[in-house]
VMD Tcl script that draws the C-alpha trace (Angstrom):
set ca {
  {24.81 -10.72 -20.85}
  {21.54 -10.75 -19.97}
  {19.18 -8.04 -21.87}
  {17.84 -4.73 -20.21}
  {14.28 -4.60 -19.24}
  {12.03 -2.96 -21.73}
  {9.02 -0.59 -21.20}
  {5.86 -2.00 -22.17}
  {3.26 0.50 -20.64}
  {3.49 3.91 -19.18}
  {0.58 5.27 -17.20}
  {0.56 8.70 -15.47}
  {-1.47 8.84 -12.13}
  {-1.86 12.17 -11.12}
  {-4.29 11.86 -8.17}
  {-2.27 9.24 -6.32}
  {1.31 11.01 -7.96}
  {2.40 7.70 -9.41}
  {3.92 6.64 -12.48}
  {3.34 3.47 -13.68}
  {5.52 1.54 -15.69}
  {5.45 -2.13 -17.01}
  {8.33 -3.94 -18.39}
  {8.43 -6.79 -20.53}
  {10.21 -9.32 -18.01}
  {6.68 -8.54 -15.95}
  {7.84 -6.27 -14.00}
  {5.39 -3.68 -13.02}
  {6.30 -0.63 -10.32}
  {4.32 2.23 -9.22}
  {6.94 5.16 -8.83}
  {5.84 7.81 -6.48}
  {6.41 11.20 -7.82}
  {8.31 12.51 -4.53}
  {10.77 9.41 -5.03}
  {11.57 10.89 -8.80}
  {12.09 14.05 -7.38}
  {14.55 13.27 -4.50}
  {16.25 10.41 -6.88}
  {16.16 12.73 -9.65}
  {19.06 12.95 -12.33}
  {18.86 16.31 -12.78}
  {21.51 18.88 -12.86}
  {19.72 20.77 -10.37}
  {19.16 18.21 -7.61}
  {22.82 16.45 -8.43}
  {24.56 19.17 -9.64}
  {25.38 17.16 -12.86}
  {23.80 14.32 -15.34}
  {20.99 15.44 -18.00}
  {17.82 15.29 -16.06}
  {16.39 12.74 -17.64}
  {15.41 9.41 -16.45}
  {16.38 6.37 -18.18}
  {14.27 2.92 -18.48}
  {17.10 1.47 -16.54}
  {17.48 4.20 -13.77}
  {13.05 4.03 -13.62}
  {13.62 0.25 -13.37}
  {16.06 0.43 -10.39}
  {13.82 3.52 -8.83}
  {10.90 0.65 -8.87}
  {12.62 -2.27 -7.47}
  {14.92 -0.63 -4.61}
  {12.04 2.03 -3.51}
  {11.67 -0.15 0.16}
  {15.02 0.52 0.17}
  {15.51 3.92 -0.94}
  {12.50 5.33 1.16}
}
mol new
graphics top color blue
foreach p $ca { graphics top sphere $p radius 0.5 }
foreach p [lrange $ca 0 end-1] q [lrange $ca 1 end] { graphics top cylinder $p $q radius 0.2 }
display resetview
């Protein structure tokens, strides 16, 4: 099995509402904030799960956003 994708970096962009996030297979995505909020885990927008976003779940945000848009 192969391993999970690890965070490397984290960077905040509030003026262009982005969060960056490297991962250690290279991987580097620029998450718009809006996409967090529709995708978002939490109770109150799903009505269910903990709210909180996983490496994993910000991995898949960043690599299917064409997609999910």
């Amino acid at each position: 099995m192969a391993e999970k994708p690890r965070p490397t970096e984290l960077t905040v962009h509030q003026h262009s509402k982005l969060l960056e996030v490297g991962f250690d297979d290279g991987a580097v995505f620029g998450i718009p904030f809006e996409l967090m909020r529709i995708y978002s885990p939490s109770a109150e927008v799903q009505g269910h799960s903990s709210g909180i976003f996983s490496w994993e779940y910000l991995y898949y945000l960043g690599s299917q956003q064409d997609k999910l848009w």
